[in-house]
C-alpha positions, 0 to 999 in steps of 0.5 A, a space after each residue: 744253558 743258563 739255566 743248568 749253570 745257574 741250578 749247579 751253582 746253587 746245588 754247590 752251595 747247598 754242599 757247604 757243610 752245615 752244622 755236622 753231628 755234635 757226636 758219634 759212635 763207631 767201632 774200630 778195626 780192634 772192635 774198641 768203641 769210639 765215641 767223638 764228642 765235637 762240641 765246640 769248647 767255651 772261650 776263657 774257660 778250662 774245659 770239662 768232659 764227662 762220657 757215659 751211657 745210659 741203658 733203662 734207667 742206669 747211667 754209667 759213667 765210662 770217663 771223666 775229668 770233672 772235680 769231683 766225679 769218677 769213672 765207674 770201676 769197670 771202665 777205669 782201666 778201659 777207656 781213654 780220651 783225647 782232645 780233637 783238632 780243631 775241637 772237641 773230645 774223642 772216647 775210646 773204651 777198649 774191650 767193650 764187646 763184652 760189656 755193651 748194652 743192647 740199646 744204650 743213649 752214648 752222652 758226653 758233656 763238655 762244659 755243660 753242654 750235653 749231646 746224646 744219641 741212642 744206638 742199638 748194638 747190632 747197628 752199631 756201624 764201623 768207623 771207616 772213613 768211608 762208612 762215617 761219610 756215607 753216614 754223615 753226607 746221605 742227605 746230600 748225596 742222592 739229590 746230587 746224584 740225581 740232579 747231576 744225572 737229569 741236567 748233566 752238570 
């Protein structure tokens, strides 16, 4: 019986989040694309964002607030972004079926801080909660799964 206690206490403790993807890239319900960059801002320092994706060899930039540069014509219009609580920035670019490259590397910078993943089009995933979780906690959940099933915690 110790035994058990003390594996589920150790399990538990495996369970604290640890470091969460830095960026993602879903699809709403309204087929707009969604990327949330969570890149921990610097302290005593005005922020910067800058999203954008690459496809081959051409990097498009989709928004941005750094002095200096500019959104591509295509995505001025198209594309807004808000800051995330606790932090970070989330990109939402409206229409984009019609614009969405086959493999494309999604890149956002915050500060200077750069993040990228690469995503296929037809892999692209919903932003349902549920589907984010399974997404992000998958590592986690089959090993619970089954040490909760052999030790009946």
């Amino acid at each position: 019986m110790v035994t058990v206690l003390f594996l589920c206490g150790a399990l538990g403790a495996l369970l604290i989040p640890g470091r969460s993807e830095l960026i993602s890239v879903c699809y709403e319900e309204d087929e707009d694309l969604r990327v949330d960059c969570r890149i921990e801002p610097k302290s005593n320092k005005i922020n910067s964002f800058q999203f954008s994706w690459s496809s081959g060899t051409k990097q498009s930039v989709i928004n941005t607030n750094v002095s200096g540069a500019a959104a591509e014509a295509q995505f001025r219009d198209k594309s807004e972004v808000v800051e995330l609580d606790p932090h970070g920035y989330r990109m939402t670019l409206k229409d984009f079926k019609n614009t969405l490259p086959h493999n494309t590397t999604y890149i956002c910078d915050v500060s200077g801080q750069i993040e990228s993943i690469i995503v296929e089009k037809e892999k692209l995933e919903p932003c349902s909660a549920v589907s984010l979780f399974l997404k992000n906690s998958w590592s986690w959940i089959a090993p619970l799964l089954i040490f909760l099933y052999y030790t009946h915690c």
